[in-house]
N, C-alpha and C positions, 0 to 999 in steps of 0.2 A: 571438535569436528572441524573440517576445513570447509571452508563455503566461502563464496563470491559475494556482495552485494548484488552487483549486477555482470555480467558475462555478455559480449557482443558476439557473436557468431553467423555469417553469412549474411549482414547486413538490417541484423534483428538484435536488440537487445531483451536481456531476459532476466528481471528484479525479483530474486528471491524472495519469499515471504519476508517482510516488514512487519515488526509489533512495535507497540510504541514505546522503543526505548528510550531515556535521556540523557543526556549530557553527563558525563560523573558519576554514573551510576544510580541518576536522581529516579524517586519514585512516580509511575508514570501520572499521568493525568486521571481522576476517578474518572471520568463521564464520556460515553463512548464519541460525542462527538469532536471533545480534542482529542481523544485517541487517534481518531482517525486521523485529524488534521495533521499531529504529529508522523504518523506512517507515511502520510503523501510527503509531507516533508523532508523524509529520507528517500522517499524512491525520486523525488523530482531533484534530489540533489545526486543521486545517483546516475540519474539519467543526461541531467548537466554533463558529468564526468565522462560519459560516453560519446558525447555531440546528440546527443536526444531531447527532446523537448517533450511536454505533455500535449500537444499537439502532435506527435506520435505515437502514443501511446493507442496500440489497437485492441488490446483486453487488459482487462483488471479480474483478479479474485479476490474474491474477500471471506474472510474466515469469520465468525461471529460467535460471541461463547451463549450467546440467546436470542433468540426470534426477535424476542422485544427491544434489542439494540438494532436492530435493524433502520427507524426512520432516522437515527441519530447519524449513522455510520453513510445515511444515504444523502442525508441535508449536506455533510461536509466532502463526498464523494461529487456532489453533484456541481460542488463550487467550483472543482477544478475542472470537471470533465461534462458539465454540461451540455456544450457545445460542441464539441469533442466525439460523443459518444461510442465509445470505447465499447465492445462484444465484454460481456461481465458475467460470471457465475457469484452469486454470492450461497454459504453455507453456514450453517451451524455447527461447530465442532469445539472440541476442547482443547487448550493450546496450555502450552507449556509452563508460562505462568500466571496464578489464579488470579492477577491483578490485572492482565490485557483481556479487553472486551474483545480485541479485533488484530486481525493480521492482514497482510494485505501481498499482494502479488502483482507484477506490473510485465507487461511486454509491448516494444514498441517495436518499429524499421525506422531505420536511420534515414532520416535525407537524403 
């Protein structure tokens, strides 16, 4: 499939779901809260790439394969975007593969 990491368009940027991939092909993280940690780490390096910061960033999605990953996914969400406070939907759904707890979705405006 062809897809963007991130796409600027009309002075917004817009970061396609994020799963926590690795380097190499390496196997991801068990525990949802590096997972997470690794997802932010591609969209914020994505977002680098556009002239965007995470202090841009004015929503997050976040995808969940269980309810109960939920405070994991929130404790490493909340590191970056605490102060920030970004508009967020988070869901429960199944993703693609059965080893990602979390996917994640990022949208900012540009300086």
């Amino acid at each position: 499939m062809g897809f963007s990491r991130a796409v600027v368009s009309g002075g917004h940027v817009y970061v396609s779901g994020t799963a926590p991939v690795m380097p190499d092909g390496a196997d991801p993280p068990e525990d949802t809260y590096s997972q997470t940690r690794r997802c932010l780490e591609i969209i914020l390096d994505a977002l680098e790439q556009t002239g965007a910061r995470a202090e841009d960033v004015v929503r997050t999605r976040v995808y969940l394969t269980s309810a109960d990953a939920f405070e994991e996914a929130a404790r490493a969400h909340s590191e970056i975007f605490r102060e920030i406070r970004p508009a967020n939907t988070t869901v429960v759904a199944q993703l693609l593969d059965p080893r990602w707890h979390v996917e994640i979705e990022a949208e900012a405006v540009l300086p």
